[in-house]
N, CA, C and O atoms as a Tinker XYZ file with bonds, in Angstrom:
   520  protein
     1  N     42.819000   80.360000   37.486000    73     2
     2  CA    42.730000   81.031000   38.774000    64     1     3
     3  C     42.776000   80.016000   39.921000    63     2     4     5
     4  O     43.363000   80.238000   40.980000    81     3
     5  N     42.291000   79.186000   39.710000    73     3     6
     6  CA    41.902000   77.948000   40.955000    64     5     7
     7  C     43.426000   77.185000   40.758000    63     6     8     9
     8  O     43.735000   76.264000   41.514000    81     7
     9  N     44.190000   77.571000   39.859000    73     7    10
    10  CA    45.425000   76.841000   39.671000    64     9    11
    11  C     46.418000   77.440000   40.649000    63    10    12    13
    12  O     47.078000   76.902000   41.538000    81    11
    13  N     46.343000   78.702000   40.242000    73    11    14
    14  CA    47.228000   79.674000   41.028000    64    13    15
    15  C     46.418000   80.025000   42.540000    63    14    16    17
    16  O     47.184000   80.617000   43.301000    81    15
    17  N     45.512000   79.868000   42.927000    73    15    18
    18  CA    44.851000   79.864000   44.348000    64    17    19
    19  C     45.700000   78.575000   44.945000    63    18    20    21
    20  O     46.303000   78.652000   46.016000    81    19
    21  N     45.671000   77.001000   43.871000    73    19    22
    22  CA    46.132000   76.268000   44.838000    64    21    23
    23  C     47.624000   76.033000   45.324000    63    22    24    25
    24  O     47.924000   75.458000   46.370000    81    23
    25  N     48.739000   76.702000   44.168000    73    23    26
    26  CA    49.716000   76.881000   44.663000    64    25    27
    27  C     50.425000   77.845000   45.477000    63    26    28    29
    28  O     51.541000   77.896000   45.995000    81    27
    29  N     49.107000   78.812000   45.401000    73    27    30
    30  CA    49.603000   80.138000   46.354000    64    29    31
    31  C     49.743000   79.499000   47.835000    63    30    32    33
    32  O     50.682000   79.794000   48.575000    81    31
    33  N     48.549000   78.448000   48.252000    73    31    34
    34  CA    48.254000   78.282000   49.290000    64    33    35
    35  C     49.246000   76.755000   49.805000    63    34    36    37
    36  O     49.493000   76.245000   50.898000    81    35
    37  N     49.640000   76.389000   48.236000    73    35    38
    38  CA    50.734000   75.193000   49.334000    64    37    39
    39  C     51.817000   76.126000   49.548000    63    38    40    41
    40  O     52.482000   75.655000   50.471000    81    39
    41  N     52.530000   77.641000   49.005000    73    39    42
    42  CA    53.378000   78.330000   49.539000    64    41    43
    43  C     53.659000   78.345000   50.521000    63    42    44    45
    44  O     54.619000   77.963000   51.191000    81    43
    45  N     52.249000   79.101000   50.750000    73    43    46
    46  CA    51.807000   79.584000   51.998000    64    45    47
    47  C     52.189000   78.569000   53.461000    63    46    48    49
    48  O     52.957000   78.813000   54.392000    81    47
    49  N     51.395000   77.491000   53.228000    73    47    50
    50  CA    51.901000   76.434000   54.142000    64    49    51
    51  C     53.183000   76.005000   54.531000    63    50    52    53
    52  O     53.694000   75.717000   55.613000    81    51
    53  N     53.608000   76.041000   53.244000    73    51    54
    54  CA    55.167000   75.043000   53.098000    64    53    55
    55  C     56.197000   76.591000   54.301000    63    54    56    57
    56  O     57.000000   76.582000   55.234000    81    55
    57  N     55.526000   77.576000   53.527000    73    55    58
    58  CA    56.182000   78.809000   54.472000    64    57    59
    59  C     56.218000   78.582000   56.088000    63    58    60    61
    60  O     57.035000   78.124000   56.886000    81    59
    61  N     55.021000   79.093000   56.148000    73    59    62
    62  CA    54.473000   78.399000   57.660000    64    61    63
    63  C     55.020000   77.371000   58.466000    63    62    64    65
    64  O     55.324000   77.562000   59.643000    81    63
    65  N     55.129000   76.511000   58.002000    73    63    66
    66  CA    55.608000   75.049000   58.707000    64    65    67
    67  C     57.609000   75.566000   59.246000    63    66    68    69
    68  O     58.260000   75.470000   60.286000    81    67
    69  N     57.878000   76.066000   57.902000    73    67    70
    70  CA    58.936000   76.282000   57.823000    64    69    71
    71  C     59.669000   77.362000   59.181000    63    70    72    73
    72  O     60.738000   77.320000   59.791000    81    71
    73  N     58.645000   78.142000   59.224000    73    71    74
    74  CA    58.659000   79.349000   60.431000    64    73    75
    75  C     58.538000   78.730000   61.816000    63    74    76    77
    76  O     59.093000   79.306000   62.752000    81    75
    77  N     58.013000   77.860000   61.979000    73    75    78
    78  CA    57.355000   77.221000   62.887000    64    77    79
    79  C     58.096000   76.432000   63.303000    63    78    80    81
    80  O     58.152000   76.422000   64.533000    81    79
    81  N     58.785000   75.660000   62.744000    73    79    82
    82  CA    60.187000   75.043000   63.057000    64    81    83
    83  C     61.614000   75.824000   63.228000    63    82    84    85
    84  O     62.557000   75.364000   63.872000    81    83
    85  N     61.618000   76.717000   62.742000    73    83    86
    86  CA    62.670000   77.877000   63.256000    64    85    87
    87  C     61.982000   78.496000   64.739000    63    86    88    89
    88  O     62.535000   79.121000   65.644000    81    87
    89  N     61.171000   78.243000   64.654000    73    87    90
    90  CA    60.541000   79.144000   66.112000    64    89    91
    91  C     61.431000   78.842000   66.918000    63    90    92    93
    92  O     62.263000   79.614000   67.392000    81    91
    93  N     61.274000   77.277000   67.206000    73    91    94
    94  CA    61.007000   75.905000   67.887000    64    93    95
    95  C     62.765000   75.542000   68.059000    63    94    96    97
    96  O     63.239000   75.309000   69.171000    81    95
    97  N     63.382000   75.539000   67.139000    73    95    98
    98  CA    64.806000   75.434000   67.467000    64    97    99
    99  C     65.691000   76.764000   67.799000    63    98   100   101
   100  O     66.349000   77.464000   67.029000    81    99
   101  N     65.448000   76.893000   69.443000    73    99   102
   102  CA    66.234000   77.540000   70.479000    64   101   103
   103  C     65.959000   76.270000   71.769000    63   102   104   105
   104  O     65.298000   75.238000   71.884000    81   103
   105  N     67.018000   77.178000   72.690000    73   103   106
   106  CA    67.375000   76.739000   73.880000    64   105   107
   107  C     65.936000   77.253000   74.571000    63   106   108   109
   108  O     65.371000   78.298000   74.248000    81   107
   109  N     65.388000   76.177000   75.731000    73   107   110
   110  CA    64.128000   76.210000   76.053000    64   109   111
   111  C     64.201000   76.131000   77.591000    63   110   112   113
   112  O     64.782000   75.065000   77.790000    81   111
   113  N     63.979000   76.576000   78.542000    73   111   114
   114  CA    63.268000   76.653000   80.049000    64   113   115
   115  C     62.430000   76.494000   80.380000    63   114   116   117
   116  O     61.695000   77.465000   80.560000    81   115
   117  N     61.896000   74.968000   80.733000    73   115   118
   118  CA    60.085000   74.713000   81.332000    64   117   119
   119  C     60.201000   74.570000   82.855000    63   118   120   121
   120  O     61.108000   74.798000   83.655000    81   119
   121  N     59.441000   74.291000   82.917000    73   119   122
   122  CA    58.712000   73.611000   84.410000    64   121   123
   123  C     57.865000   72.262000   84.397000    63   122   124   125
   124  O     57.197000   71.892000   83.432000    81   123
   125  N     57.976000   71.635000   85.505000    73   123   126
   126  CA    57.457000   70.636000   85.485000    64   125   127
   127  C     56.928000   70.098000   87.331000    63   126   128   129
   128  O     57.732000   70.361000   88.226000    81   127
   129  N     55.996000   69.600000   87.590000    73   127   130
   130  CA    55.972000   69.388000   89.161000    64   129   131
   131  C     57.054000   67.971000   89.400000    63   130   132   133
   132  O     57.161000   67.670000   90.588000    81   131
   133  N     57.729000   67.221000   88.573000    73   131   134
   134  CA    58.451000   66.230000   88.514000    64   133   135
   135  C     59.035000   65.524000   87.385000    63   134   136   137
   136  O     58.379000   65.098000   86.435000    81   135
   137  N     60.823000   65.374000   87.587000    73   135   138
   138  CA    60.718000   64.583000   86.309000    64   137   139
   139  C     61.252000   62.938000   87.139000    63   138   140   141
   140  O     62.012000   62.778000   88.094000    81   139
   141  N     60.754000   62.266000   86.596000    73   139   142
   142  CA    60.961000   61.031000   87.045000    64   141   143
   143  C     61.200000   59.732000   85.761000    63   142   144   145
   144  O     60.491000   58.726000   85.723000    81   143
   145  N     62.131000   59.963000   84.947000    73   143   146
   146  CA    62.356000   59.208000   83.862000    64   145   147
   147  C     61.605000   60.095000   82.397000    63   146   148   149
   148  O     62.200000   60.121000   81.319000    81   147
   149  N     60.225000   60.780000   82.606000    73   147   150
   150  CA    59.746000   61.689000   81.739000    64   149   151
   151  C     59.291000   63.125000   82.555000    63   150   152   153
   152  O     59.280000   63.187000   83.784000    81   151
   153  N     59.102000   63.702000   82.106000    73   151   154
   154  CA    57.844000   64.866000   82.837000    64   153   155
   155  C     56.346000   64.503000   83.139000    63   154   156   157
   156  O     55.316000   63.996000   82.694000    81   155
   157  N     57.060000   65.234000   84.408000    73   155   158
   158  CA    55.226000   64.745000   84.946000    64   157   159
   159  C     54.715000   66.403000   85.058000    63   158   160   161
   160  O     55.445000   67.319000   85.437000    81   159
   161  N     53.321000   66.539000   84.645000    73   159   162
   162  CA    52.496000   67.745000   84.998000    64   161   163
   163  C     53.557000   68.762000   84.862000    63   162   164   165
   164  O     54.368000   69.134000   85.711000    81   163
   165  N     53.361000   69.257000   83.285000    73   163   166
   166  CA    54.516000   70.451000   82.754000    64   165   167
   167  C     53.006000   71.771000   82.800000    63   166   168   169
   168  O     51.780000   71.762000   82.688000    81   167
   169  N     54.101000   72.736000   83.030000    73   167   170
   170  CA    53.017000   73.851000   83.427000    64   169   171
   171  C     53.779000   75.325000   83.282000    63   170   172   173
   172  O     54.999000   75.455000   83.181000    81   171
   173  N     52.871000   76.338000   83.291000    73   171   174
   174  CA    54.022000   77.493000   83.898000    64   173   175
   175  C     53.000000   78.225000   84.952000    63   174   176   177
   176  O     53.056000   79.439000   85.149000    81   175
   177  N     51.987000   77.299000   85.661000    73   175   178
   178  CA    51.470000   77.707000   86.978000    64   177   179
   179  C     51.752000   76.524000   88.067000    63   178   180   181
   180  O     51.705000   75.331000   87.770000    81   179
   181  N     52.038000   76.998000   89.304000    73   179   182
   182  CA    51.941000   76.271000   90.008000    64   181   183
   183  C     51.640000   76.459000   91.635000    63   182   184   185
   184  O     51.135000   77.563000   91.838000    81   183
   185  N     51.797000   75.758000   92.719000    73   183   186
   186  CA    51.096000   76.046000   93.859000    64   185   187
   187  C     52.564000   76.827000   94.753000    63   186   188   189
   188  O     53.489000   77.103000   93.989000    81   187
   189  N     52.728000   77.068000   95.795000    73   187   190
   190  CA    53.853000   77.344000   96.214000    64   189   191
   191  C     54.598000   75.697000   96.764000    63   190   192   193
   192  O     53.864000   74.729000   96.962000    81   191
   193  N     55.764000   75.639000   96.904000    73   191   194
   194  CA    56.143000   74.375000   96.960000    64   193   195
   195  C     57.617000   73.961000   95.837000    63   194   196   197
   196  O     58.114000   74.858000   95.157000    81   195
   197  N     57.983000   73.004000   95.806000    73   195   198
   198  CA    59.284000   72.419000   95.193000    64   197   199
   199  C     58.528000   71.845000   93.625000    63   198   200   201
   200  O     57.535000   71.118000   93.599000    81   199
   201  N     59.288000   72.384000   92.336000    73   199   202
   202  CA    58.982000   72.197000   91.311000    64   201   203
   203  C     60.317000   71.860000   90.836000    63   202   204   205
   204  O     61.291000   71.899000   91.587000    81   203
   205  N     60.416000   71.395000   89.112000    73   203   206
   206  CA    61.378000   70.834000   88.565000    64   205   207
   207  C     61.714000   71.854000   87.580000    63   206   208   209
   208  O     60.812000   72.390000   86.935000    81   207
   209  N     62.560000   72.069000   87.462000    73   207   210
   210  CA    62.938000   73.444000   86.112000    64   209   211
   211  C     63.903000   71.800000   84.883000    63   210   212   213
   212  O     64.802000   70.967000   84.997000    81   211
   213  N     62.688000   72.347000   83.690000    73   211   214
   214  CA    63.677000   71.841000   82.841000    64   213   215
   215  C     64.465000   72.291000   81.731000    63   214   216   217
   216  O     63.909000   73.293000   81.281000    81   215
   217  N     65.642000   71.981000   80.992000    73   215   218
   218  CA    66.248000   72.680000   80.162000    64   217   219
   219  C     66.282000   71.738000   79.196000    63   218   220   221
   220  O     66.714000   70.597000   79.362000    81   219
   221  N     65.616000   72.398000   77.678000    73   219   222
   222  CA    66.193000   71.685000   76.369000    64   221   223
   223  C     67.140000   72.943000   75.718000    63   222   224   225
   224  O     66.851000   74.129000   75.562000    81   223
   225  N     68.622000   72.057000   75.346000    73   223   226
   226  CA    69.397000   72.907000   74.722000    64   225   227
   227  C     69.903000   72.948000   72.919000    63   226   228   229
   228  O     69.739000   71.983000   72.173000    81   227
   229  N     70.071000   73.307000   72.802000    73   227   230
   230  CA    70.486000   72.820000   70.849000    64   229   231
   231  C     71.576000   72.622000   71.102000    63   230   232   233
   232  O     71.806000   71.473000   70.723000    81   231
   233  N     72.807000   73.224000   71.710000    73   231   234
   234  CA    74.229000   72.340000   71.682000    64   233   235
   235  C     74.477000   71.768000   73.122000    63   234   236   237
   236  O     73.420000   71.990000   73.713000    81   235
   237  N     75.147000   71.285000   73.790000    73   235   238
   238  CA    76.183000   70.739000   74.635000    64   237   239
   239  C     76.098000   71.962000   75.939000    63   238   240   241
   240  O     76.663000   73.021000   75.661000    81   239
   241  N     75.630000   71.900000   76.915000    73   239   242
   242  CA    76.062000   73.096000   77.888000    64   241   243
   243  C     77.476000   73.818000   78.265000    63   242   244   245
   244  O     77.689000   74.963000   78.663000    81   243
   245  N     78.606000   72.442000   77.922000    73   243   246
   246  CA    79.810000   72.599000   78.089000    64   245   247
   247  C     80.327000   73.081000   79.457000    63   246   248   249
   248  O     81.462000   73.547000   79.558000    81   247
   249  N     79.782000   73.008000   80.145000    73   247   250
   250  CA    79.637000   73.374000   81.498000    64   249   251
   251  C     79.911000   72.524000   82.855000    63   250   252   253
   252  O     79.832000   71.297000   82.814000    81   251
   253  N     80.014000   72.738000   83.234000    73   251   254
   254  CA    80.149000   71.250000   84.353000    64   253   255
   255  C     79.427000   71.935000   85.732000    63   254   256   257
   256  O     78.769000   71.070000   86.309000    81   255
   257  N     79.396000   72.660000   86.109000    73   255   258
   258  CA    78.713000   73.690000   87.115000    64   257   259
   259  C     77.129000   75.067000   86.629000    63   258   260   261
   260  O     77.475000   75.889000   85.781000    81   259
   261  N     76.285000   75.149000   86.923000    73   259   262
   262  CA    75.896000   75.991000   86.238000    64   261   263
   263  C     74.583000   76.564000   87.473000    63   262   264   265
   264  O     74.473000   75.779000   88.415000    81   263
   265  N     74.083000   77.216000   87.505000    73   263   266
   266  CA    72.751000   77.977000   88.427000    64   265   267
   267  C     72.068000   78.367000   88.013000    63   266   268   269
   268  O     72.241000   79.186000   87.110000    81   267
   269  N     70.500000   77.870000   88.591000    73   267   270
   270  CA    69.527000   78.252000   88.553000    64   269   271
   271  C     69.227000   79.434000   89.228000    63   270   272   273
   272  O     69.613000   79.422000   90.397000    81   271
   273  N     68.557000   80.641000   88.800000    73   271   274
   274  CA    68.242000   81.377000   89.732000    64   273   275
   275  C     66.704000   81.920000   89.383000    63   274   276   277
   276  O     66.168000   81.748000   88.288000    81   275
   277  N     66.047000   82.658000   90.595000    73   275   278
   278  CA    64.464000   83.231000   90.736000    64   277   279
   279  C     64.856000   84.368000   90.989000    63   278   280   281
   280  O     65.707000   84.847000   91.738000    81   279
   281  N     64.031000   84.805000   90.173000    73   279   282
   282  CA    63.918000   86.537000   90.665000    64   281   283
   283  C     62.706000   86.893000   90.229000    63   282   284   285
   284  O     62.274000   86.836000   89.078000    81   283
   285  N     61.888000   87.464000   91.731000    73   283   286
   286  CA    60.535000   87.806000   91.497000    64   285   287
   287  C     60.379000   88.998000   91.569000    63   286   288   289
   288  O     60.973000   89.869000   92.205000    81   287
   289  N     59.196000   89.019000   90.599000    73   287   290
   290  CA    58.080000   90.449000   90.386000    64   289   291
   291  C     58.202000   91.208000   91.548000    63   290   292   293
   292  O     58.179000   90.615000   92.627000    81   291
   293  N     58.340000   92.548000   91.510000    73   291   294
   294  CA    57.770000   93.431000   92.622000    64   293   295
   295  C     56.773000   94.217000   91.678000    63   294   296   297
   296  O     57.041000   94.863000   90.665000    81   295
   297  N     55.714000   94.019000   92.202000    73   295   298
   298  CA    54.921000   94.905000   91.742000    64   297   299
   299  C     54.668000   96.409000   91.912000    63   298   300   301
   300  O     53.901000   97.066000   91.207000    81   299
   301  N     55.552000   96.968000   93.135000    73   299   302
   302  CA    55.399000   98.261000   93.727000    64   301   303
   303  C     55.973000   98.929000   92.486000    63   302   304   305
   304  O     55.566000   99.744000   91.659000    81   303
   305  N     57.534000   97.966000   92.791000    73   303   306
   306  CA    58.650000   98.520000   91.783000    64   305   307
   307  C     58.399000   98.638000   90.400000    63   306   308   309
   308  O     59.072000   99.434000   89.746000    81   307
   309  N     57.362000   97.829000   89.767000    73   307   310
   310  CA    57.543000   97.152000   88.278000    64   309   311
   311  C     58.966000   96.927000   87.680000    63   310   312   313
   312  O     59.436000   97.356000   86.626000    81   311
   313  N     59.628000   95.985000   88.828000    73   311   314
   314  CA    60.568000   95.192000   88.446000    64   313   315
   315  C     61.049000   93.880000   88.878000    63   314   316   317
   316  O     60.430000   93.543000   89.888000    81   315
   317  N     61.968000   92.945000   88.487000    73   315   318
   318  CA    62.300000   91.851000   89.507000    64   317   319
   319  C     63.514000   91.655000   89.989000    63   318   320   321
   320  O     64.620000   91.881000   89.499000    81   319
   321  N     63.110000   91.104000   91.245000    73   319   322
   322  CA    64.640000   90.819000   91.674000    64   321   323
   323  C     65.018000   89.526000   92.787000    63   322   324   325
   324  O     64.443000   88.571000   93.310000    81   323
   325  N     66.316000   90.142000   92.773000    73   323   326
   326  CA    66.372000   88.673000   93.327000    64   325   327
   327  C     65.810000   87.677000   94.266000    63   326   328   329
   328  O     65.662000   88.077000   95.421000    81   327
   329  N     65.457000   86.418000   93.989000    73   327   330
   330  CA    64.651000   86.002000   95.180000    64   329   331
   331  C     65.638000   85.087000   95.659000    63   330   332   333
   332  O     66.178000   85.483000   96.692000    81   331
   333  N     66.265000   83.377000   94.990000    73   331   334
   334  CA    67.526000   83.066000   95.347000    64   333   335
   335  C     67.964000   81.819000   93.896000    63   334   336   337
   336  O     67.535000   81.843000   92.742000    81   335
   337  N     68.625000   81.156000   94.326000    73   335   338
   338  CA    69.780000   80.341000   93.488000    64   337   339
   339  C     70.014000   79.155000   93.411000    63   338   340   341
   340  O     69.599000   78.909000   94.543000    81   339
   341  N     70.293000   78.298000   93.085000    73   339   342
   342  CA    70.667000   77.062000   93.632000    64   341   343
   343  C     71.757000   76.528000   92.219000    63   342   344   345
   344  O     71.583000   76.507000   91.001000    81   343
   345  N     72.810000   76.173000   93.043000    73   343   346
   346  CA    73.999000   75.313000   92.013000    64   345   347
   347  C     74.006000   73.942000   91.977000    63   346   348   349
   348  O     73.886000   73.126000   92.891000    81   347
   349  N     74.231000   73.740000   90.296000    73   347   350
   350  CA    74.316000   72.536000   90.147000    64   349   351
   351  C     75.279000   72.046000   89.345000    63   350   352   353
   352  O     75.720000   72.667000   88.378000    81   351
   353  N     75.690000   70.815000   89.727000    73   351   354
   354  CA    76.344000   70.256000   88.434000    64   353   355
   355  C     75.748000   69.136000   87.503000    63   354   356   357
   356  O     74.944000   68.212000   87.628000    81   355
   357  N     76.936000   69.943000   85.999000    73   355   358
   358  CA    76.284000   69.098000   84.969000    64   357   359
   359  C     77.295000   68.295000   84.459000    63   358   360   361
   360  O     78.434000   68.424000   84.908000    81   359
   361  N     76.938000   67.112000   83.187000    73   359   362
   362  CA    78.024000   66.969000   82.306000    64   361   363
   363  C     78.208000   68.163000   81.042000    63   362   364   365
   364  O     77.320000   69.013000   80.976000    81   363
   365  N     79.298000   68.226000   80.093000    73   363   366
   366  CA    79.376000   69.136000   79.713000    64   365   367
   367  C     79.097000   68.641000   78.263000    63   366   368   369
   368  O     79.735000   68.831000   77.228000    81   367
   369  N     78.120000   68.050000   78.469000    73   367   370
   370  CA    77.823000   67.450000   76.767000    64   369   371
   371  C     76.229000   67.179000   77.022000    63   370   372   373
   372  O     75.572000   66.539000   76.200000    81   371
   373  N     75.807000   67.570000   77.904000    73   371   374
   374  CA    74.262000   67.491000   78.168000    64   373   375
   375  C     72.936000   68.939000   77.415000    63   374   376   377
   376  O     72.677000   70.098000   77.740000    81   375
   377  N     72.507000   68.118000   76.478000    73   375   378
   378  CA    71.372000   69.191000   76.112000    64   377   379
   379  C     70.062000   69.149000   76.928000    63   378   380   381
   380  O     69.266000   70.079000   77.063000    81   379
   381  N     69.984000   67.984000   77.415000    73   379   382
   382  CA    68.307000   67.717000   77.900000    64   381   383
   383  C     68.663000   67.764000   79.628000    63   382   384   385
   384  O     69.421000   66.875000   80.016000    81   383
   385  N     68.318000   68.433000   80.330000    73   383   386
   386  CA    68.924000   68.859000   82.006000    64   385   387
   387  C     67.552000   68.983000   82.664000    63   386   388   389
   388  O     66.520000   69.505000   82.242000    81   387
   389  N     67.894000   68.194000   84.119000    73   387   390
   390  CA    66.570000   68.277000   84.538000    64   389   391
   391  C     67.200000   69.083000   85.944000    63   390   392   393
   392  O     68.381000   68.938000   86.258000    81   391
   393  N     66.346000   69.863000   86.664000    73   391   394
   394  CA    67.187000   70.348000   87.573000    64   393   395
   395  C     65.394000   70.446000   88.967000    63   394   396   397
   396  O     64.446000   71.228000   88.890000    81   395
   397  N     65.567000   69.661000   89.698000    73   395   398
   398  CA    64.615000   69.330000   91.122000    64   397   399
   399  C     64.723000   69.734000   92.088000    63   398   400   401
   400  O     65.853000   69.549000   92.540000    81   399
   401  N     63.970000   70.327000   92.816000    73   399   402
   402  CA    63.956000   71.048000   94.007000    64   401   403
   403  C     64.070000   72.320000   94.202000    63   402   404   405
   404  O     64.219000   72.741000   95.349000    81   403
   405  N     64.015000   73.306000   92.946000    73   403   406
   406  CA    63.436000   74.262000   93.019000    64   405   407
   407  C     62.404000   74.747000   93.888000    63   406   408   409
   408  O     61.231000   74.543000   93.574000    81   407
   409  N     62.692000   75.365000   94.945000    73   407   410
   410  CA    61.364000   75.743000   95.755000    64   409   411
   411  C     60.883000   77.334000   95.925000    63   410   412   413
   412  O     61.670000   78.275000   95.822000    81   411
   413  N     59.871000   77.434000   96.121000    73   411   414
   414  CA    59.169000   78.952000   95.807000    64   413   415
   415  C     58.007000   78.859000   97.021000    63   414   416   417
   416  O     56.790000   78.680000   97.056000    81   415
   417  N     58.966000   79.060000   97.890000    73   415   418
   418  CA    57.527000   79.176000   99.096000    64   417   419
   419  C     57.006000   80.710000   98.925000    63   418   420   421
   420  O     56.811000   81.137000  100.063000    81   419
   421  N     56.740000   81.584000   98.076000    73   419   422
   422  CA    55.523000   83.040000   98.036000    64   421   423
   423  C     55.181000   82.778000   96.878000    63   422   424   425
   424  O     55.907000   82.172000   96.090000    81   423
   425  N     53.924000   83.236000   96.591000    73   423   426
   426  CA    53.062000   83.458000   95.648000    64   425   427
   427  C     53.703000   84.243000   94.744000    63   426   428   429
   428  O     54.610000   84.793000   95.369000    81   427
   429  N     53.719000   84.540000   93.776000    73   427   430
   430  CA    54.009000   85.525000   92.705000    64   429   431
   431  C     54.403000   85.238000   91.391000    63   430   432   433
   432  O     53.903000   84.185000   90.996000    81   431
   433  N     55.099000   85.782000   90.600000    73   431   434
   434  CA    55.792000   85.741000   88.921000    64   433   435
   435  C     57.108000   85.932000   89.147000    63   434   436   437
   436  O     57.893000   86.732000   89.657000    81   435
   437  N     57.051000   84.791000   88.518000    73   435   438
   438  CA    58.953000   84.620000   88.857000    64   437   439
   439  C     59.629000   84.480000   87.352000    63   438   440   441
   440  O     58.826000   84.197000   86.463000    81   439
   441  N     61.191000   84.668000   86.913000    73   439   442
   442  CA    61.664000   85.067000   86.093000    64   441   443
   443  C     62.860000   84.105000   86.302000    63   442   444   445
   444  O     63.676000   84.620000   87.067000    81   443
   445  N     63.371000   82.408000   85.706000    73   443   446
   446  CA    63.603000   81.704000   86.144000    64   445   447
   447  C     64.782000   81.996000   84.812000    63   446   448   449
   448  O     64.398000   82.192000   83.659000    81   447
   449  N     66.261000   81.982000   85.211000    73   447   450
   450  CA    67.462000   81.578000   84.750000    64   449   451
   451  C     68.060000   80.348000   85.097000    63   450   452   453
   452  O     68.045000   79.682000   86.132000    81   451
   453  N     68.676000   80.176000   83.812000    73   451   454
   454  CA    69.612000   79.003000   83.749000    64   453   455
   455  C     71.049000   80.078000   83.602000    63   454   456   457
   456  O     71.195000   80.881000   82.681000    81   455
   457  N     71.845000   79.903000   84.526000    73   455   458
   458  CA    73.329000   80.206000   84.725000    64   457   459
   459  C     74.962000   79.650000   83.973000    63   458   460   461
   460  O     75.453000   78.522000   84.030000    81   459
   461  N     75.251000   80.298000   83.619000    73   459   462
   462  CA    76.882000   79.563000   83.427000    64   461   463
   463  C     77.666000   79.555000   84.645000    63   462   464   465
   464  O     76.983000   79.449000   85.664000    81   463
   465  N     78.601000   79.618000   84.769000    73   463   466
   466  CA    79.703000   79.318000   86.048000    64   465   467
   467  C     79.479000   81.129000   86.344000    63   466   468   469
   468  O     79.156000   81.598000   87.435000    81   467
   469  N     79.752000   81.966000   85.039000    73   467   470
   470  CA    80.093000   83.333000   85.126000    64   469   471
   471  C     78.760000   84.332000   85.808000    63   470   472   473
   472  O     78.757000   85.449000   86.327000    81   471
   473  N     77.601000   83.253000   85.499000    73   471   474
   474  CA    76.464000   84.175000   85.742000    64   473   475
   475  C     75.825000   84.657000   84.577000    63   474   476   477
   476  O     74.693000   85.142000   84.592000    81   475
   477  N     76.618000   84.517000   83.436000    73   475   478
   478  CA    75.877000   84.888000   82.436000    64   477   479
   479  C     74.553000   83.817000   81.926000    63   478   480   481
   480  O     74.578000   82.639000   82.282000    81   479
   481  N     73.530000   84.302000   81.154000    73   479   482
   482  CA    72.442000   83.746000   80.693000    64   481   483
   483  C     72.373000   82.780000   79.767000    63   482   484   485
   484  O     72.670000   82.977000   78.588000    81   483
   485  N     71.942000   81.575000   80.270000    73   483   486
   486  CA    71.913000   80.520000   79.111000    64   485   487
   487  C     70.675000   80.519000   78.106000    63   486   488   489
   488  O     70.541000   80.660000   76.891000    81   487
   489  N     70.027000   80.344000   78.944000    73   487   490
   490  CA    68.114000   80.551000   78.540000    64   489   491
   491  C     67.516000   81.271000   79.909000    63   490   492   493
   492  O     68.177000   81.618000   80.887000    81   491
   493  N     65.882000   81.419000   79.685000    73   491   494
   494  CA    65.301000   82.040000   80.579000    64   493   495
   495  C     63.611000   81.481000   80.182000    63   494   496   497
   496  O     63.390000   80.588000   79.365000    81   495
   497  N     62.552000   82.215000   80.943000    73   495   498
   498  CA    61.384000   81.693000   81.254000    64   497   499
   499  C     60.456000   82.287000   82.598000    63   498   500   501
   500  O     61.092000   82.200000   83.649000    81   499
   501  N     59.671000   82.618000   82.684000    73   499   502
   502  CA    58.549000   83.395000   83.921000    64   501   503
   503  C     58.190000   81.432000   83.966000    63   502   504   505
   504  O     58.360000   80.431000   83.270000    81   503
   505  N     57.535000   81.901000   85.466000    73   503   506
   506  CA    56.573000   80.549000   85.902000    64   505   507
   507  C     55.670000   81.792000   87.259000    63   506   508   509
   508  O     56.128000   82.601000   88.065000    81   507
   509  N     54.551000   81.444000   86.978000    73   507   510
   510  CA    53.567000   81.539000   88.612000    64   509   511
   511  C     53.206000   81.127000   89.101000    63   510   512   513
   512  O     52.392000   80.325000   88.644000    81   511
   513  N     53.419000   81.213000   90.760000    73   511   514
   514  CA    53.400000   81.015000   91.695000    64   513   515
   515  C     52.024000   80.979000   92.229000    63   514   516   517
   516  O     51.792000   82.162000   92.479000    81   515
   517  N     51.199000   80.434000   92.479000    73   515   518
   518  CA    49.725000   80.645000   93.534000    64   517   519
   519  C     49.438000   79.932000   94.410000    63   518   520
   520  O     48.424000   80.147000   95.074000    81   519
């Protein structure tokens, strides 16, 4: 019994770990108050003011142009919308993208895209505002 308890439970683990690393490999949208060679103060709260949106990707953006955009909470509505945008360019072989000067002068929950040229969705991510 204690034989089969202990291999049930390295299953179990070996499972786990395994899940956990599939989580983990997608395309990712953080925040950060700065990147300056690394991240400085990664968060998904922050004060109103200019923050850093960062992107980890699994392939190549392939992109050379791409937009950030905010679109905040209405709470009346229970929906979001647009707040604004900002374009940037990339190389088109870049997975790790840092993108600065994001600014959010109102308080609220915001719903932060990464853009293709077309507008369509690369990744996504909420951050708040206080």
């Amino acid at each position: 019994m204690k034989k089969f308890f202990t291999i049930f439970m390295l299953g179990f683990i070996i499972l786990s770990f395994n899940n956990t690393l599939k989580a983990q490999s997608c395309d990712m949208l953080y925040f950060c108050v700065k990147y300056d060679g690394k991240e400085v103060d990664c968060s998904d709260r922050f004060t109103t003011g200019k923050i850093t949106v960062m992107a980890k990707l699994q392939k190549a953006i392939y992109f050379t142009k791409v937009f950030v955009q905010a679109d905040k909470y209405n709470p009346r509505e229970g929906k979001f919308e647009y707040y604004k945008d900002y374009e940037f360019d990339t190389d088109s072989d870049m997975t790790y993208i840092y993108f600065r000067d994001i600014e959010f002068s109102e308080k609220g929950i915001y719903r932060v895209f990464l853009l293709d040229p077309d507008k369509n969705t690369i990744t996504s991510a909420l951050v708040e505002v206080i």
